[in-house]
N, C-alpha and C positions, 0 to 999 in steps of 0.2 A: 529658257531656250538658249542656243547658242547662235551663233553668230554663223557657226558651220551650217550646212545643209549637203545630205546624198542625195545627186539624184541620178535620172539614168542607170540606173543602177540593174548589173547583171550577180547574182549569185548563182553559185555552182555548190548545193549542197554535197554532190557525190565526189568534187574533186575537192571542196574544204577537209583535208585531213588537219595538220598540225595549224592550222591560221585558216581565214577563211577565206574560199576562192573568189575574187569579184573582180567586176570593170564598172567603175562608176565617175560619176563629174561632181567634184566638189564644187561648192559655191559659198560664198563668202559674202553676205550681208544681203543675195540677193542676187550678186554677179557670178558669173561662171570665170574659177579663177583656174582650174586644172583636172585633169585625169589622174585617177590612181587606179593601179591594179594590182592582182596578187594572185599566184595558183596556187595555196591552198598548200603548199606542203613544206611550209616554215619558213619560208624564205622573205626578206622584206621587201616591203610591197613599192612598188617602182609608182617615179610619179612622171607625169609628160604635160608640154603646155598644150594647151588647143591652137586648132588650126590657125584662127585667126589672132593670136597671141605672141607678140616679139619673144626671144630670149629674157630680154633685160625686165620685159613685163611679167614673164612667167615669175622669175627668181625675185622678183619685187616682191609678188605675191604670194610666193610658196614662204619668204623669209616672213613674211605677215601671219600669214597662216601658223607657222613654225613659233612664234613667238607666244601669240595667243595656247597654242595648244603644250608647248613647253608648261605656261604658269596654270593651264588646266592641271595638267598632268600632276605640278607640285603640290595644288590644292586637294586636287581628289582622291590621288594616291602616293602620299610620297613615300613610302614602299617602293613602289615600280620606282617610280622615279630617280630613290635615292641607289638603284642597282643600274639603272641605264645611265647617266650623268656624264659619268666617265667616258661612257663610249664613244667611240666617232660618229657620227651623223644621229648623236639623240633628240637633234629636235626633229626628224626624218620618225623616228619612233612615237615621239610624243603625239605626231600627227597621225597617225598609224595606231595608237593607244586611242586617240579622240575615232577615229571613222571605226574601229572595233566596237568601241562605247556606241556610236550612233544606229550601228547595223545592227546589232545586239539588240538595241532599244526596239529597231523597227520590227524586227522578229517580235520581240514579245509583245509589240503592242497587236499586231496582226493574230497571233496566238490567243488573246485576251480576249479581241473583239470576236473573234469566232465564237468561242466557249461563253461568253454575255450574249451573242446576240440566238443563242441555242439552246442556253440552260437559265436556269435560277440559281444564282450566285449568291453567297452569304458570307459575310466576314465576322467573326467570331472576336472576344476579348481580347483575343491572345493574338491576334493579325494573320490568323489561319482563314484559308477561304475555300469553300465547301461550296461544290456544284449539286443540283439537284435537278435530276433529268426529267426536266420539264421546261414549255417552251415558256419564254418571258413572258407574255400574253398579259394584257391589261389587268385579266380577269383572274391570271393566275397571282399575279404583283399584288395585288387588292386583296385576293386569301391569308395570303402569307405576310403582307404589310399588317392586317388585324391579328393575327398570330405574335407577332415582334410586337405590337400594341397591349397584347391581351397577356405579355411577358409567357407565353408558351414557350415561345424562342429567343429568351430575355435576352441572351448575351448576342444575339448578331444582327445585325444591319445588311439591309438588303442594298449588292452591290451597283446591280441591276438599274438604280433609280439613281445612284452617284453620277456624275460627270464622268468623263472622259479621263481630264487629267485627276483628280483622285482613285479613278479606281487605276489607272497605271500607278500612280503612286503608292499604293495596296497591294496592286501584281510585283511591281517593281523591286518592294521591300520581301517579298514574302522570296522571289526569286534571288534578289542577293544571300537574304540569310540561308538557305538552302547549300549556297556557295561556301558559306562561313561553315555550315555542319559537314559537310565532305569531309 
């Protein structure tokens, strides 16, 4: 987990063209450190302190923020990284690279839970995951768990009975490398 949290969070899927549009409150360990937002049409995303927040508190805590999400940034991608460096305000990026990564996540984890809490899910050898339109149902998990038992369905595990954070870690992987094949 990070240390970041979105919350408050407004998305505009129809004005996200080139970036995505949002107004949301960061928070920082817990605390409500600042506002970011962004329309959605490449531009970088502006940050503001809260109402009940000094100047000198805000920029205390955006340089906080900035710092943690800079040495995010070189760990997780230093590609992006080693292209924005140069620029003027790339820790202003860095932290704009982390709240993309986060909304991003929140999407697909929302996208994930719909599709498991509606189908029967199945991840396969190869880290491929196969829906079958049927609802999860105790009764139907119990069919198809003696099937993966009885190696009818040898190669796949039913996702459906995973945790929460493994099957994001399944979505997660299977949605990056999709990214790498484009």
């Amino acid at each position: 987990m990070h240390k970041m949290e979105l919350k408050n969070m407004s998305w505009n899927k129809y004005y996200s063209r080139q970036t995505h549009c949002y107004k949301l409150t960061v928070y920082w360990e817990g605390e409500r450190v600042f506002k970011a937002s962004n329309d959605g049409g490449g531009a970088q995303t502006e940050y503001f302190a809260c109402k009940d927040h000094s100047k000198q508190g805000f920029e205390s805590s955006f340089k906080m923020v900035g710092d943690y999400c800079i040495k995010y940034a070189m760990e997780s991608n230093p590609d992006f990284f080693e292209v924005i460096m140069h620029r003027n305000g790339y820790g202003n990026l860095c932290i704009e690279y982390l709240i993309n990564k986060l909304l991003n996540d929140s999407f697909i984890l929302s996208n994930m839970k719909k599709i498991i809490k509606n189908r029967v899910c199945l991840l396969d050898g190869d880290g491929r995951i196969f829906s079958i339109k049927m609802r999860p149902l105790d009764k139907t998990l119990d069919f198809i768990s003696k099937q993966v038992d009885a190696e009818i369905y040898k190669p796949f595990r039913i996702m459906n009975d995973m945790s929460e954070t493994e099957q994001l870690t399944h979505w997660r992987t299977l949605t990056d490398s999709r990214k790498r094949d484009d």
